[in-house]
N, C-alpha and C positions, 0 to 999 in steps of 0.2 A: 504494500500500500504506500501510495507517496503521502509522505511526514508533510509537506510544506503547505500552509495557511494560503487560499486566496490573496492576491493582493485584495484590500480596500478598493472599492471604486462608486462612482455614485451610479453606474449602471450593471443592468441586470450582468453578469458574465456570460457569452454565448462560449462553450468550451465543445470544445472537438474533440470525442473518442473515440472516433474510428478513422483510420489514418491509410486506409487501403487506395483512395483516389482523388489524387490532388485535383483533377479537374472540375470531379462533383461539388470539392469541396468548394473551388474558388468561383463556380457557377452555382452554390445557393448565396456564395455572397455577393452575389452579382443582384439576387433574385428578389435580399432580404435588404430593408430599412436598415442602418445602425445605430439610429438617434435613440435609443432606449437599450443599446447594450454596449456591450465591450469585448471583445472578439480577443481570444484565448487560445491557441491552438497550439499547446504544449506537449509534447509526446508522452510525457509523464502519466497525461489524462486517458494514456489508452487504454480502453477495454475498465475502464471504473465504475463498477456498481452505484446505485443511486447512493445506498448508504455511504459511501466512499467518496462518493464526491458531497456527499452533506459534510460530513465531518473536514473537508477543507473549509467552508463556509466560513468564515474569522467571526469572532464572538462581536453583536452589534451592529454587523452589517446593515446597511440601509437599503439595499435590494429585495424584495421579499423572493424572486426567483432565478434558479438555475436554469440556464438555457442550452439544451445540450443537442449537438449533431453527432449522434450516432450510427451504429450499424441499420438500425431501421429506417433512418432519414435520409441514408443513400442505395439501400437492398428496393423499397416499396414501390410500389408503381405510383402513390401520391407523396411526393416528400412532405414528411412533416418533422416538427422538431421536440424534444422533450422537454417538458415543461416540469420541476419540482419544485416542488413549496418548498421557501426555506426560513420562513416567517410563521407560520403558524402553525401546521404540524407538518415540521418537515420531513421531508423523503414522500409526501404524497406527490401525483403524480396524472399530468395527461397531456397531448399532443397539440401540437395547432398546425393546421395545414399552411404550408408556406407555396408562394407570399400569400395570400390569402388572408388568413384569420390572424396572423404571428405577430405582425406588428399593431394591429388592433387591441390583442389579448395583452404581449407585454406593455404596451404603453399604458390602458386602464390597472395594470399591476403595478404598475409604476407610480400610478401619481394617485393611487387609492380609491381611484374613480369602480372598481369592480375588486371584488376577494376572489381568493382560489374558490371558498366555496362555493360562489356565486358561478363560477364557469363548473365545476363540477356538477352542481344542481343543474345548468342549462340542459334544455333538449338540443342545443348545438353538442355537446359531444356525443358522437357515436356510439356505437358497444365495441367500437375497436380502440376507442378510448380519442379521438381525434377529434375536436375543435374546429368545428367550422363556422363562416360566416354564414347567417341567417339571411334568407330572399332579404326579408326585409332591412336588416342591415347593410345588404348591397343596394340597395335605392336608398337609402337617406344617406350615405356615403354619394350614389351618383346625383343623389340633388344637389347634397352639399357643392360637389366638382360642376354643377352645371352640366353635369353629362345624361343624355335620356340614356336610360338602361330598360331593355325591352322585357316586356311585362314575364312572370313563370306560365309556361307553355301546359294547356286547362289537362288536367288527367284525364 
């Protein structure tokens, strides 16, 4: 297990533990916001259990989450990224599809605007445990931009 404490930072940590393809890795940072994290990608972090990487966490952190690209956010056919509480009970745990829902999710984590519980209780996460944005979330985001976004197609 690696001994060494997070650095301090006023953002979320985005940490990379899986180190098999630099391309994937440097096309979700192509893919993903960084204004609400801080990009990590130490070899030290490979292949780290949740609990494992909790216990880096430094005592008083001001981020409440771990933001982690794994073996599953470059293996799955939707990348998503792992999301741990590390503020309220930590090592709980769930995904947000990138780009998509991820910088949505960390920024309302960020600035207290939403809890972990709050997106675990949502009917946006799946039973594969992933985060996504809601229809409706996607038009008040395209109103906001000015952009029409065409209507969900009737069942």
């Amino acid at each position: 297990m690696v001994d060494a404490r997070l650095p301090e930072t006023d953002y979320s940590p985005l940490l990379r533990t899986d180190f098999t393809d630099d391309t994937a890795w440097q096309t979700l940072l192509d893919e993903i916001d960084d204004n609400w994290i801080a990009v990590m990608a130490d070899p030290a972090h490979r292949g780290l259990s949740v609990q494992e990487l909790v216990a880096l966490v430094p005592d008083g952190s001001r981020y409440p989450v771990l933001v982690v690209a794994d073996d599953r956010t470059f293996s799955a056919a939707e990348r998503s990224l792992l999301l741990i509480d590390v503020r309220d009970e930590p090592g709980r745990t769930f995904r947000a599809a990138v780009p998509d829902a991820f910088q949505s999710v960390v920024g309302n984590l960020a600035i207290d605007n939403m809890s972990f519980d709050e997106y675990l209780d949502s009917d946006s996460v799946d039973d594969s445990g992933v985060y996504r944005l809601s229809d409706r979330h996607h038009q008040a985001l395209a109103s906001l931009q000015g952009k029409p976004r065409p209507s969900a197609s009737p069942h």
